[in-house]
C-alpha positions as CSV (number, residue, x, y, z in Angstrom):
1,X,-9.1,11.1,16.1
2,X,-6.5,10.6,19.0
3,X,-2.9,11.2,18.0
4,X,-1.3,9.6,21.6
5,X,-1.5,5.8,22.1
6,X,-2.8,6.2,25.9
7,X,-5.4,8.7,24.3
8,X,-6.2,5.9,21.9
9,X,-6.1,2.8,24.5
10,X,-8.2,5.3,27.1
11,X,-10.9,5.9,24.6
12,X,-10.8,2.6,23.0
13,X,-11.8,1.2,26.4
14,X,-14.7,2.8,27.0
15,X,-15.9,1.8,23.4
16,X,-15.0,4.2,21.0
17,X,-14.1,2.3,18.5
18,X,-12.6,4.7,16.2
19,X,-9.9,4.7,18.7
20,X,-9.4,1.1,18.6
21,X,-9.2,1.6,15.2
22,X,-6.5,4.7,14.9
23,X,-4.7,2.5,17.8
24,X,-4.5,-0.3,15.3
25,X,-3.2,1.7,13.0
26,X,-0.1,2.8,15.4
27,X,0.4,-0.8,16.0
28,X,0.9,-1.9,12.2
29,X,2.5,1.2,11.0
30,X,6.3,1.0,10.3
31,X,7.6,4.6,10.4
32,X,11.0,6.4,11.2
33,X,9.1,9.1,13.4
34,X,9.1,8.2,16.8
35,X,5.6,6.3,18.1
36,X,4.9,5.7,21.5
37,X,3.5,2.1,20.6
38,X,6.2,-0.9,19.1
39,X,5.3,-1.9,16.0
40,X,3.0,-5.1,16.6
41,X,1.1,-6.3,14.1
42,X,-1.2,-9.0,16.4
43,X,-2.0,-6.2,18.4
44,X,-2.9,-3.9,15.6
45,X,-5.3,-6.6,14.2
46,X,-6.8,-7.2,17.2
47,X,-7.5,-3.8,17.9
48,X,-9.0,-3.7,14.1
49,X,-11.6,-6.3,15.4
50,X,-12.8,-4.4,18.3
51,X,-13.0,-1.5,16.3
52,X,-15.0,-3.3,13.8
53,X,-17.1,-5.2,16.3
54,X,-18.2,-1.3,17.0
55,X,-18.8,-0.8,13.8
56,X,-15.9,1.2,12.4
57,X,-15.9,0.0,9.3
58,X,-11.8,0.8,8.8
59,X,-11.2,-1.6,11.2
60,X,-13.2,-4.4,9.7
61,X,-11.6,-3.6,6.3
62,X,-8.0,-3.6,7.9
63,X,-8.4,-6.1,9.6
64,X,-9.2,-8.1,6.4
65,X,-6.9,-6.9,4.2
66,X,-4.3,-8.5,6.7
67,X,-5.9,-11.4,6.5
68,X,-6.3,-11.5,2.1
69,X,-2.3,-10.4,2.0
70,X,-1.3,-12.7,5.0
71,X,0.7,-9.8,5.3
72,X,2.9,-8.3,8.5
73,X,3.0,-12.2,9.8
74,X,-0.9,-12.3,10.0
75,X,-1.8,-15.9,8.7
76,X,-3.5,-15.6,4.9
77,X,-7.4,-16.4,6.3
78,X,-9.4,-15.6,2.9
79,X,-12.7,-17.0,4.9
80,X,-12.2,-14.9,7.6
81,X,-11.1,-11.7,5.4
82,X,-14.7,-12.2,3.3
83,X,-16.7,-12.4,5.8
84,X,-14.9,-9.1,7.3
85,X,-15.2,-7.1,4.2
86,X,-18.8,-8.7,3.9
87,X,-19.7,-6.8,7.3
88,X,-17.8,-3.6,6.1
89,X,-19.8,-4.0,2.9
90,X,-23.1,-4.1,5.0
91,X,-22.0,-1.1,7.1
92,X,-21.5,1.1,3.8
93,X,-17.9,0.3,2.7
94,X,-18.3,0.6,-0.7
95,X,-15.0,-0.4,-1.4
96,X,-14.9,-3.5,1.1
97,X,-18.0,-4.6,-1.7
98,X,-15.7,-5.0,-4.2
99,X,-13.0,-6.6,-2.1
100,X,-15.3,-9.2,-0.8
101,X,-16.5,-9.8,-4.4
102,X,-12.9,-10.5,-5.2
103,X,-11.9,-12.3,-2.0
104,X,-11.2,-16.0,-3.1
């Protein structure tokens, strides 16, 4: 896991999409600690999807529950989120199963 945003973006880069992934999560994350990424939740979805088109299946399920909630000014997408937790499913998520089976 990279703890820096540059580590993240570096690694991300070349791939690793657990980095995406942990980067997303710096984007979305609202915190009074001090990041060194602004809170941007288009950015942090985006790097959701790249981490899930690696096959990080965090990313595909974070990326979809911002799309079930239409939460953090992410447009409600219920399609898009099923078919997201459908591929987590499919990687092993067993809890992205159950969210797709409840995804209307």
């Amino acid at each position: 896991m990279c703890k820096e945003a540059a580590a993240c973006a570096a690694a991300c880069d070349t791939g690793d999409g657990a980095s995406c992934y942990w980067l997303g999560v710096m984007y979305v994350t609202k915190s009074d600690i001090p990041m060194d990424v602004p809170f941007d939740p288009m950015k942090g979805l985006a790097k959701f999807l790249e981490a899930c088109d690696h096959g990080i299946t965090l990313g595909c399920n974070g990326a979809a529950q911002l799309f079930r909630l239409g939460s953090l000014g992410i447009p409600v997408n219920t399609a898009k989120a099923k078919r997201l937790f459908e591929k987590a499913c499919g990687l092993g998520m067993n809890a992205a199963c159950r969210n797709a089976k409840n995804a209307q």
